[in-house]
VEXDO-386872 format. One line per 8 residues: their letters; for each residue x, y, z of N, C-alpha, C. Coordinates in steps of 0.05 Angstrom, whole numbers, plus 5000, padded with zeros to 4 digits. Atoms other than C-alpha are relative to their C-alpha. Layout:
A) X Y Z X Y Z X Y Z ~ ... .
//
This chain:
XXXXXXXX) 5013 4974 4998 5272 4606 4571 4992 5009 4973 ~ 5010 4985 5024 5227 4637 4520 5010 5030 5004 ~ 5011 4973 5005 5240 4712 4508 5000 5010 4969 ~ 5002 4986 5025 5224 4762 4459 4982 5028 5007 ~ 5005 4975 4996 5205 4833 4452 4987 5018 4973 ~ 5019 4984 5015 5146 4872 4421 4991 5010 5004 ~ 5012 4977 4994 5116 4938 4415 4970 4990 5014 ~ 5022 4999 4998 5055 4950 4439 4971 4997 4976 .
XXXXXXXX) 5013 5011 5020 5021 4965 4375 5003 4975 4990 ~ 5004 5019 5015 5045 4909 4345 4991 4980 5006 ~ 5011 5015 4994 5015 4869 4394 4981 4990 5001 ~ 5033 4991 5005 4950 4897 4378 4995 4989 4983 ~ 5008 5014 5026 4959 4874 4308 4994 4969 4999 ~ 5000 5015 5001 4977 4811 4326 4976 4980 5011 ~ 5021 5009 4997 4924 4794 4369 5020 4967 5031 ~ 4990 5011 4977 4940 4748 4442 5004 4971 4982 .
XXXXXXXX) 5004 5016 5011 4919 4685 4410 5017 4985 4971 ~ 4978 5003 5028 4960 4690 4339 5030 5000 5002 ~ 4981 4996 4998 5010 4697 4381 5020 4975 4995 ~ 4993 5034 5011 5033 4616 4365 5012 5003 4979 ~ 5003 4993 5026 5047 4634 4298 5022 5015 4993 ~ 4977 4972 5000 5082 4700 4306 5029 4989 5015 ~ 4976 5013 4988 5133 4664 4360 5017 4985 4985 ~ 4980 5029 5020 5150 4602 4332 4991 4974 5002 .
XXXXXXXX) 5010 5007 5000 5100 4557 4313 5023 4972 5018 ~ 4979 5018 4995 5165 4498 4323 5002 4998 5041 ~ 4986 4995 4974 5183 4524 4397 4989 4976 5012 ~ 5005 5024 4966 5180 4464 4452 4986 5005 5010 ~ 5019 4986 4983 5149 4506 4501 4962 5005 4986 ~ 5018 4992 5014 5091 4517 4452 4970 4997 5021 ~ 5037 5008 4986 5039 4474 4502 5005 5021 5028 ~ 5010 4979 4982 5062 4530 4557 4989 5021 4988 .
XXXXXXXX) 5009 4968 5006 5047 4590 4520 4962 5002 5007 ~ 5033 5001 4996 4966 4581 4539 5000 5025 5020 ~ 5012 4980 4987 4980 4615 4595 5017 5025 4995 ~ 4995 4983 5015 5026 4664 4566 4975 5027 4989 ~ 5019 4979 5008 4972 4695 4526 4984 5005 5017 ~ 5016 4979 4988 4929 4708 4581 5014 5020 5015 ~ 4999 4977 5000 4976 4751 4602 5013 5025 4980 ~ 4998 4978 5013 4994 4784 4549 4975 5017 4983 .
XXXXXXXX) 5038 4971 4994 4912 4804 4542 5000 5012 5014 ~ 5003 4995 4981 4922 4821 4602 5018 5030 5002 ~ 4963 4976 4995 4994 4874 4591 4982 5017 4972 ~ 5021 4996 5021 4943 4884 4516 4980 5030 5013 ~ 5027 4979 4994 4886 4913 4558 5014 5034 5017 ~ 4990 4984 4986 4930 4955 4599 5013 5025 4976 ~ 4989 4983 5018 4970 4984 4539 4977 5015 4979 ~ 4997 4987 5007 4918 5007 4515 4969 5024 5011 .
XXXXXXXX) 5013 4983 4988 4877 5048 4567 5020 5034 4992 ~ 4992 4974 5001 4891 5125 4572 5025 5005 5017 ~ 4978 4983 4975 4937 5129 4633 5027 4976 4991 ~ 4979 5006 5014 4996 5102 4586 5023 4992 5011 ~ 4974 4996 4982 5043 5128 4626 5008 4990 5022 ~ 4984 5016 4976 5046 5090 4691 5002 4975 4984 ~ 4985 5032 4999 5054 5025 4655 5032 4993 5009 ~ 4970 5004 4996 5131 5037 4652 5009 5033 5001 .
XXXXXXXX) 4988 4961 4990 5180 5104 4661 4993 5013 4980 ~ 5010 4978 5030 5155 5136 4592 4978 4984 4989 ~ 5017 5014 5017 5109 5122 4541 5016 4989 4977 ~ 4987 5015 5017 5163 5103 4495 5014 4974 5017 ~ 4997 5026 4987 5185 5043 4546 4971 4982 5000 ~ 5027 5019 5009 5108 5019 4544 5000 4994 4970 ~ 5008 5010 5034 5104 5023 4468 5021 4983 4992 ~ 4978 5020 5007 5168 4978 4465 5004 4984 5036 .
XXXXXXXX) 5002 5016 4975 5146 4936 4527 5007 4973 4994 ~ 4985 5019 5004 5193 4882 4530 4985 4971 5024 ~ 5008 5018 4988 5162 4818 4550 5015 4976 5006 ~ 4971 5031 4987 5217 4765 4587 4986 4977 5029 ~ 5014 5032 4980 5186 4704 4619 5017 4980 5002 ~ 4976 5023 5003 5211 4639 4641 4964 4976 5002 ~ 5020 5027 5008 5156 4579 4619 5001 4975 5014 ~ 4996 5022 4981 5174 4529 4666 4983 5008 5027 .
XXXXXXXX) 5022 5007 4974 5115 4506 4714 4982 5028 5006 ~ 5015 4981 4986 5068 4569 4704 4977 4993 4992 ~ 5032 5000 5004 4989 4573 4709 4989 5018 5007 ~ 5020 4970 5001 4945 4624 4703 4975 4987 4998 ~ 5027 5005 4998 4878 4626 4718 4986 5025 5002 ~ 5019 4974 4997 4815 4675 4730 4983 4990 5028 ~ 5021 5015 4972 4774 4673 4794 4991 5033 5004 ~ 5023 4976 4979 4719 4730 4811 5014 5021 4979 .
XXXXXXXX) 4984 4987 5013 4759 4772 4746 5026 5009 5010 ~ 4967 4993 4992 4827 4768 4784 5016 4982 4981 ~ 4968 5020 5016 4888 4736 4741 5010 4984 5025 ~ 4977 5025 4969 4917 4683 4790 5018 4987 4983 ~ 4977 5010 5008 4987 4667 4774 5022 4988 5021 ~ 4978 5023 4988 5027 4609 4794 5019 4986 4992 ~ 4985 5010 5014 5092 4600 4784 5022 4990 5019 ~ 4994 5006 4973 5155 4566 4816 5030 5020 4994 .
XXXXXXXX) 4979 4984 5010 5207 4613 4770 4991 5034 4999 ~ 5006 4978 5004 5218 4686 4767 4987 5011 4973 ~ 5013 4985 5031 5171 4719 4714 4997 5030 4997 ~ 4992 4979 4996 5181 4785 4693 4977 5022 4979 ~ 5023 4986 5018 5115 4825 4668 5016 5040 4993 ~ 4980 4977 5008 5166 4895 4676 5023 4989 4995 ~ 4965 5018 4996 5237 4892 4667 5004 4997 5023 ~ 4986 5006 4973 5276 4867 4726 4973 4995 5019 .
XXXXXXXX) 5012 5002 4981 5212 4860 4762 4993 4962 5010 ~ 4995 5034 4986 5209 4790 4807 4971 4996 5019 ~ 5029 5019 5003 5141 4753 4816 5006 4978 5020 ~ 4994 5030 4991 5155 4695 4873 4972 4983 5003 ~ 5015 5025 4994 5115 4632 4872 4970 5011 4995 ~ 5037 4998 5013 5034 4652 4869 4986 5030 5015 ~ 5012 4972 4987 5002 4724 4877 4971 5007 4984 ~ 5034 4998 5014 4929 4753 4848 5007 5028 4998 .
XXXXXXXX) 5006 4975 5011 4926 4812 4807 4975 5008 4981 ~ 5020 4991 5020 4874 4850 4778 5010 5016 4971 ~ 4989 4984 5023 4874 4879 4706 4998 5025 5001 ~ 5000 4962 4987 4861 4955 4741 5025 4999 5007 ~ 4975 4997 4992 4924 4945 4766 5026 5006 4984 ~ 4977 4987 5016 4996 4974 4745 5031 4995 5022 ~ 4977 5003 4984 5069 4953 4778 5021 5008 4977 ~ 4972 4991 5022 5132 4985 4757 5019 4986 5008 .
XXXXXXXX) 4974 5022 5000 5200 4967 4746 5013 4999 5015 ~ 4982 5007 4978 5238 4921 4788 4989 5006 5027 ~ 5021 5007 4981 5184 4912 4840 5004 4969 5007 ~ 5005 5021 4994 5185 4849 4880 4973 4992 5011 ~ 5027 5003 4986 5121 4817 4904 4995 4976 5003 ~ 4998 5027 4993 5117 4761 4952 4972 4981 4999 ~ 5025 5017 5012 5077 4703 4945 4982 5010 5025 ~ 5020 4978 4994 5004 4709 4968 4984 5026 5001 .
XXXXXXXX) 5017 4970 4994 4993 4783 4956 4987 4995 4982 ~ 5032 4989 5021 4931 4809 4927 5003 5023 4992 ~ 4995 4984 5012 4942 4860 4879 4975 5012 4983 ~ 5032 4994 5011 4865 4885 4866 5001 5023 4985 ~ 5004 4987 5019 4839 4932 4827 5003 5034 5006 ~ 4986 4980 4992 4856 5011 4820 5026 5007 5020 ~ 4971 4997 4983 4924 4998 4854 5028 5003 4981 ~ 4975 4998 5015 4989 5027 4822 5021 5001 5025 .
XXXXXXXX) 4971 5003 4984 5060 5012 4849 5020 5002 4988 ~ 4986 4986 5015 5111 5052 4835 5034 4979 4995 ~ 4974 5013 4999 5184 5035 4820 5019 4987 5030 ~ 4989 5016 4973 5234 4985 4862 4984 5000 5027 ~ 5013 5007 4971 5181 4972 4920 5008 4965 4991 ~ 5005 5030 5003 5185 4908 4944 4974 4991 5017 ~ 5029 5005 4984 5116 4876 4968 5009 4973 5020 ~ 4992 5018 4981 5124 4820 5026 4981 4978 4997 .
XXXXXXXX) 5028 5023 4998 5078 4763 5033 4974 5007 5011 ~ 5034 4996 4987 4996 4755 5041 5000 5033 4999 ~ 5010 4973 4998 4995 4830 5026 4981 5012 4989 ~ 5027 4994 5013 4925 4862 5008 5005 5023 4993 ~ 5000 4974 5007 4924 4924 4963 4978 5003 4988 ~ 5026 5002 5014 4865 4954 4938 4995 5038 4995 ~ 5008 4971 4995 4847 5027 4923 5024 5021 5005 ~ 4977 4980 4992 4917 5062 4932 5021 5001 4980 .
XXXXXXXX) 4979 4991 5014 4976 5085 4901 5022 4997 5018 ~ 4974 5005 4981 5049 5059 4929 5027 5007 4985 ~ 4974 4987 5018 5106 5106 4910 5025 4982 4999 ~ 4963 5015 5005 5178 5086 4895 5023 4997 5012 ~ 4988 5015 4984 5222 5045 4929 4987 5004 5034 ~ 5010 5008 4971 5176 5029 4988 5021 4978 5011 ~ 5001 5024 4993 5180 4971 5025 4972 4988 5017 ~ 5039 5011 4991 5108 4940 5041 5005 4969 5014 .
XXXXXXXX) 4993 5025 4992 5121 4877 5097 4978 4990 4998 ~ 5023 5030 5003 5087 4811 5109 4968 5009 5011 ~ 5036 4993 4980 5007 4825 5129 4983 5020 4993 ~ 5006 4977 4993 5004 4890 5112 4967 5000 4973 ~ 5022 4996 5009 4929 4917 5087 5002 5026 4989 ~ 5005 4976 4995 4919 4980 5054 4976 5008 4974 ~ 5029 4994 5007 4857 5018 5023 4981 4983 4995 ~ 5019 5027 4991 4807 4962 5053 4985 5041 5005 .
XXXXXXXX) 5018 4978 4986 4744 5014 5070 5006 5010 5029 ~ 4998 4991 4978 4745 5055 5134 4985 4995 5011 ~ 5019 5001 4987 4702 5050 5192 4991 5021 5008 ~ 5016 4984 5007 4650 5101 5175 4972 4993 5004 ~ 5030 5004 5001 4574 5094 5203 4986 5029 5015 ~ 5027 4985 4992 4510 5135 5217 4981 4992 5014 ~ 5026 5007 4992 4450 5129 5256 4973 5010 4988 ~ 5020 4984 5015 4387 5143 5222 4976 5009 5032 .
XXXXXXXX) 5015 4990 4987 4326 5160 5261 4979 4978 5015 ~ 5005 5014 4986 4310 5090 5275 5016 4984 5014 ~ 4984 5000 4973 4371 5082 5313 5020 4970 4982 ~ 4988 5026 5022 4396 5030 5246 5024 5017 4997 ~ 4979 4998 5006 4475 5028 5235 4990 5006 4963 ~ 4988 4985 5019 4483 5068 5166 5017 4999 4990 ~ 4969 5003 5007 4548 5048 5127 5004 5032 4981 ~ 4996 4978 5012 4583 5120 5101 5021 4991 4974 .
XXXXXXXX) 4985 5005 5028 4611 5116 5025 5019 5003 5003 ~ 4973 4997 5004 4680 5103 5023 5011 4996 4975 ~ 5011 4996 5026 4692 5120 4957 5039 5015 4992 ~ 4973 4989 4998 4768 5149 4955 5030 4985 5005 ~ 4971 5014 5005 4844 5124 4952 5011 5009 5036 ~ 4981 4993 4988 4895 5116 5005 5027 5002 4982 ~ 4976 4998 5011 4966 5143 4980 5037 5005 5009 ~ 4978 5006 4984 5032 5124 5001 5029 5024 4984 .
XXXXXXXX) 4980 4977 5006 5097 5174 4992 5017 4979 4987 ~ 4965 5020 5020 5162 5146 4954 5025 4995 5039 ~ 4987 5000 4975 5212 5116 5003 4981 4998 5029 ~ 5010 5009 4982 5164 5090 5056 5003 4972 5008 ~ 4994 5033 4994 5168 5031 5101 4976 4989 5021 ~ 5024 5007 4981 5107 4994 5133 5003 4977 5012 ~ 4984 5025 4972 5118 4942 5187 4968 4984 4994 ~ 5017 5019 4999 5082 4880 5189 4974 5001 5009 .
XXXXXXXX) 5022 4989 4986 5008 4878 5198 4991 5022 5002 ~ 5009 4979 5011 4991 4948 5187 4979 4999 4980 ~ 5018 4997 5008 4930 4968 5170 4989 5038 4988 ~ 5010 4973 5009 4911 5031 5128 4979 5005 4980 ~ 5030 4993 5020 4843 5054 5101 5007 5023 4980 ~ 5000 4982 5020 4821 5094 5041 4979 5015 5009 ~ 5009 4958 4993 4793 5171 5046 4965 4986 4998 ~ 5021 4992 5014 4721 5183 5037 4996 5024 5000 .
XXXXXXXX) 5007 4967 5013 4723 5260 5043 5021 5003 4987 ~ 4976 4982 5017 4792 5267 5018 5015 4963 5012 ~ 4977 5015 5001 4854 5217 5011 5010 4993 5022 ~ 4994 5004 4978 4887 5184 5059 5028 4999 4985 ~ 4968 4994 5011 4961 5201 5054 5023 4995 5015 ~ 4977 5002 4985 5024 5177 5078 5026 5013 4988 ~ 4989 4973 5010 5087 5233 5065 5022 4980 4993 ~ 4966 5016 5016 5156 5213 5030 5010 4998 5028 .
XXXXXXXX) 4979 5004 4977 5208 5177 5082 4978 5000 5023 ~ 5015 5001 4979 5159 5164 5134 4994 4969 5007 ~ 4982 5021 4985 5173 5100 5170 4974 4991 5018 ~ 5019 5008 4993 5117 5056 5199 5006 4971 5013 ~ 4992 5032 4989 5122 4996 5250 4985 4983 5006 ~ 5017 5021 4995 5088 4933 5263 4973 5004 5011 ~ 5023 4997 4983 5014 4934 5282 4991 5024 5001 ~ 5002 4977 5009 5001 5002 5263 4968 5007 4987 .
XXXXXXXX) 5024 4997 5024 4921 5019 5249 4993 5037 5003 ~ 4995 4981 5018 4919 5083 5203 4973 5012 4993 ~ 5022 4993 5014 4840 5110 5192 5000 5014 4980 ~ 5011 4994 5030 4805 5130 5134 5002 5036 5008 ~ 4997 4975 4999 4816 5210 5115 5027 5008 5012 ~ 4972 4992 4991 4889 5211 5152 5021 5005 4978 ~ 4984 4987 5009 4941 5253 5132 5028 5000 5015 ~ 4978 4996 4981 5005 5246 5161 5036 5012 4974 .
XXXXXXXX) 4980 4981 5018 5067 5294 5126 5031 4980 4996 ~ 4977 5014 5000 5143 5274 5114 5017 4991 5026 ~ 4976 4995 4973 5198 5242 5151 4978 4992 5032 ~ 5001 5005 4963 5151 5213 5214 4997 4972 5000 ~ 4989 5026 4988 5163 5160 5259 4976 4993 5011 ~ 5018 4997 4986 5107 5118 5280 5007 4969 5005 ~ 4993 5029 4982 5119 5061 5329 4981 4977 5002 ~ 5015 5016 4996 5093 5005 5344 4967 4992 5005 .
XXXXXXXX) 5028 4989 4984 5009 4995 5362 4996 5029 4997 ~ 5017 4967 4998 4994 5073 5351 4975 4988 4990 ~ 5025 5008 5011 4927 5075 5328 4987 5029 4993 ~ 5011 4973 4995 4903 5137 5296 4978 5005 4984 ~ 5030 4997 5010 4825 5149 5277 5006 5022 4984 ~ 5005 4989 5024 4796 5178 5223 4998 5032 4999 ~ 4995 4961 5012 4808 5253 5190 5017 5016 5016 ~ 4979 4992 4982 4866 5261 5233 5021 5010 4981 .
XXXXXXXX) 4975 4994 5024 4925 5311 5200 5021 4999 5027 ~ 4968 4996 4989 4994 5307 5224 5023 5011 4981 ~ 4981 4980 5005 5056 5352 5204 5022 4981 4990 ~ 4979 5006 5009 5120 5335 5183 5027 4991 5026 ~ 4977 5001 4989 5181 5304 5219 4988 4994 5031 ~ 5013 5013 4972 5131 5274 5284 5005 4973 4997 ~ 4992 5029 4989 5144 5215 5322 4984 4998 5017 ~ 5005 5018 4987 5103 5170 5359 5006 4976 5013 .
XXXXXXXX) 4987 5032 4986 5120 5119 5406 4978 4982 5009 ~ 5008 5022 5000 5096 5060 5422 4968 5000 5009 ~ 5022 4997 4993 5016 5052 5426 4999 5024 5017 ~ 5014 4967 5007 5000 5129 5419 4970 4994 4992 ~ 5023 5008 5007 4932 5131 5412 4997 5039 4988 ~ 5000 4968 5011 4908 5206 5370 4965 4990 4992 ~ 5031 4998 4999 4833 5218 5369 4989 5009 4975 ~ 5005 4990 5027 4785 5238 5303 5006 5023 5004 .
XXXXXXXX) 5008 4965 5010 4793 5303 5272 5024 5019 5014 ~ 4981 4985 4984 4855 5319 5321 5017 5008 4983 ~ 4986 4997 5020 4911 5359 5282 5030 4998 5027 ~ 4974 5004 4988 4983 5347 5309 5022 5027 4973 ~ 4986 4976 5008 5037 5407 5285 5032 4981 4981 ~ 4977 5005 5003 5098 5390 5256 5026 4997 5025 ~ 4992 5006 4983 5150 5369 5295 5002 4993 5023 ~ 5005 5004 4979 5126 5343 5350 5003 4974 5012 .
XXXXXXXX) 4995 5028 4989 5139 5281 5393 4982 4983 5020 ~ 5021 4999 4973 5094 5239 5440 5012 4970 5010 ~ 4997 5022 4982 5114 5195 5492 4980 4974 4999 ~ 5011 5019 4995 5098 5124 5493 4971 4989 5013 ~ 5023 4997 4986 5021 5110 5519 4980 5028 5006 ~ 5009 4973 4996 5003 5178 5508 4971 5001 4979 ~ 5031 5009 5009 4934 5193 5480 4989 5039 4991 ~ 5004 4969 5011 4917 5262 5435 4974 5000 5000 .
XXXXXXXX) 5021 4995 5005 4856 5288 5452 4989 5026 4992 ~ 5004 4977 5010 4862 5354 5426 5020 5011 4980 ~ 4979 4985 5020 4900 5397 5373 5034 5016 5015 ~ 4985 4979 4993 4969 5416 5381 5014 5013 4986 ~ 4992 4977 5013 5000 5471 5355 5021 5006 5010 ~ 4972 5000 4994 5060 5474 5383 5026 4987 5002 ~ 4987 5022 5002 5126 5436 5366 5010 4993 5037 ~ 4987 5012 4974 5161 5396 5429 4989 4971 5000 .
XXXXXXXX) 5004 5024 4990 5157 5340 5469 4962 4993 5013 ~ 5019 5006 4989 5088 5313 5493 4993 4973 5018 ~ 5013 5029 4988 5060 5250 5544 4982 5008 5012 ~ 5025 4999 4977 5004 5230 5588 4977 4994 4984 ~ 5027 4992 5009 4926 5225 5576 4984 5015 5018 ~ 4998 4990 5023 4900 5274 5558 5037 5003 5000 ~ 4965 4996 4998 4978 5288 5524 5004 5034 5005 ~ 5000 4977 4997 4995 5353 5551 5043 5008 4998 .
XXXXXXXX) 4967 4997 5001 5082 5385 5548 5000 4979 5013 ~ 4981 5019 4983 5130 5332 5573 5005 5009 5024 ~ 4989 4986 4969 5153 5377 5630 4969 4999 5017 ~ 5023 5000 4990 5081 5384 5650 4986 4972 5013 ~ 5004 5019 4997 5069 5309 5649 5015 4985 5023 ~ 4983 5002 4974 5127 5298 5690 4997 5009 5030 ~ 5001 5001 4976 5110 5329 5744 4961 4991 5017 ~ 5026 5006 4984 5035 5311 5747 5008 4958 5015 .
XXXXXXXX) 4991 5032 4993 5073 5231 5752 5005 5012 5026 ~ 4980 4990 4972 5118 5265 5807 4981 5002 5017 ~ 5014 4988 4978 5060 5296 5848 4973 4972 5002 ~ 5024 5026 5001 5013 5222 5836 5018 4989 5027 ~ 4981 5018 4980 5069 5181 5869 5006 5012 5021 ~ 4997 4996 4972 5080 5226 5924 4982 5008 5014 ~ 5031 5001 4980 5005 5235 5938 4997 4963 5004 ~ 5004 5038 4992 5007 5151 5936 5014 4991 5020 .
XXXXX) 4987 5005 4987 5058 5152 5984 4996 5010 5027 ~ 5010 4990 4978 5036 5199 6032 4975 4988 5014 ~ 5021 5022 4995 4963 5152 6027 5003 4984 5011 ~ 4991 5034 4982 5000 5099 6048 5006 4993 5028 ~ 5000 4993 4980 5037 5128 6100 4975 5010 5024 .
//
């Protein structure tokens, strides 16, 4: 194992390249360090943009950004301006943070400390990730912000564009600018496969402690508050707000532009086609009260019964 630890400035002085020199011209490892320096151009370019401060928890932990690698079997490359890094040891671009086997990051990008991130993800450009998340495998990020101590599973997509079109006047599909972040709360958990777009009038936001399960697609402009539960298959279109402390069950379907209240719950196969404003229970389509839904079942089955008869 190579380590060693140098400010930021001084890394400026030194320059990626000179870095042979400065190490230890002698060291063994010497024919790995190649790819070494591209990322420390790479940790270089970052240290020394304006937004300082998400590299690490202060700006005095960036300016004494401790660089701990392990040199055994890594390669770095560039493809389309992504960094592709392949390694078969833990490498540690924060402290404590754990790198498995081969992932793609862009140099817009920012991961804090003690982040895991499984092989395959794509770590593109304008994406920060906050402290202790761990990322899962094949995961696409692009355009968002993922607070601290998530957990992001295997599949998951998030700020890919929305599905946003127009018709003009010759009846031609129109693509609408999606141009905006999706942003994830601290303490979130997203289930496999999940899919979540980025804003184009405003942000797409997911609230602290808010809990997300497998197969889950999330449109562009959604807002959903703290603390909710959203099950399996929901699916909820674009510029939709939701409240705090709601649950959805299992393939919920919620319509554009619909607002859901705080606290509110909706039965399994239920389908929002309008605003509600009132906390409780909800099912059915349209979803109307629970008690209400219940008895329109009640009075189906005993009009189907009496048909029969």
């Amino acid at each position: 194992m190579l380590a060693t630890a140098i400010s930021a400035n001084r890394l400026s002085s030194i320059g990626a390249y000179n870095l042979f020199s400065y190490l230890n011209p002698l060291n063994p490892f010497v024919e790995h360090v190649r790819g070494l320096c591209v990322l420390l151009g790479a940790i270089r370019y970052q240290c020394s943009v304006p937004s300082v401060t998400q590299i690490g928890k202060s700006v005095n932990e960036c300016l004494s950004l401790r660089l701990e690698m392990v040199l055994e079997q890594i390669t770095m490359s560039f493809q389309d301006g992504i960094m592709v890094v392949e390694l078969s040891t833990n490498q540690l671009c924060r402290p404590n943070s754990n790198y498995r086997n081969r992932f793609y990051s862009s140099f817009r990008s920012c991961t804090g400390c003690e982040c895991h991130v499984g092989s395959g993800t794509v770590i593109g450009p304008a994406v920060t990730v906050g402290q202790s998340t761990k990322i899962g495998y094949n995961v696409s990020l692009s355009n968002c912000t993922i607070g601290d101590s998530c957990l992001i599973h295997n599949g998951v997509c998030i700020g890919q564009d929305g599905f946003g079109f127009s018709v003009d006047e010759q009846g031609s599909m129109m693509k609408k600018p999606q141009l905006l972040n999706a942003k994830i709360g601290n303490h979130v958990e997203i289930g496999a496969n999940t899919c979540i777009d980025r804003g184009s009038w405003r942000d797409t936001v997911i609230g602290d402690h808010s809990k997300i399960d497998n197969l889950v697609q999330i449109g562009h402009n959604v807002v959903i508050g703290k603390s909710c539960l959203l099950c399996g298959q929901v699916g909820i279109a674009g510029s939709v707000t939701i409240g705090d402390y709601v649950t959805l069950g299992g393939r919920v379907a919620v319509r554009d532009h619909a607002s859901i209240t705080s606290k509110v719950r909706l039965a399994a196969n239920s389908c929002v086609t309008k605003d509600i404003t009132e906390p409780g229970d909800y099912g059915g389509f349209p979803a109307v009260p629970i008690h209400q839904w219940r008895r329109q079942v009640a009075n189906h089955s005993h009009l189907s019964k009496k048909s029969i008869s």
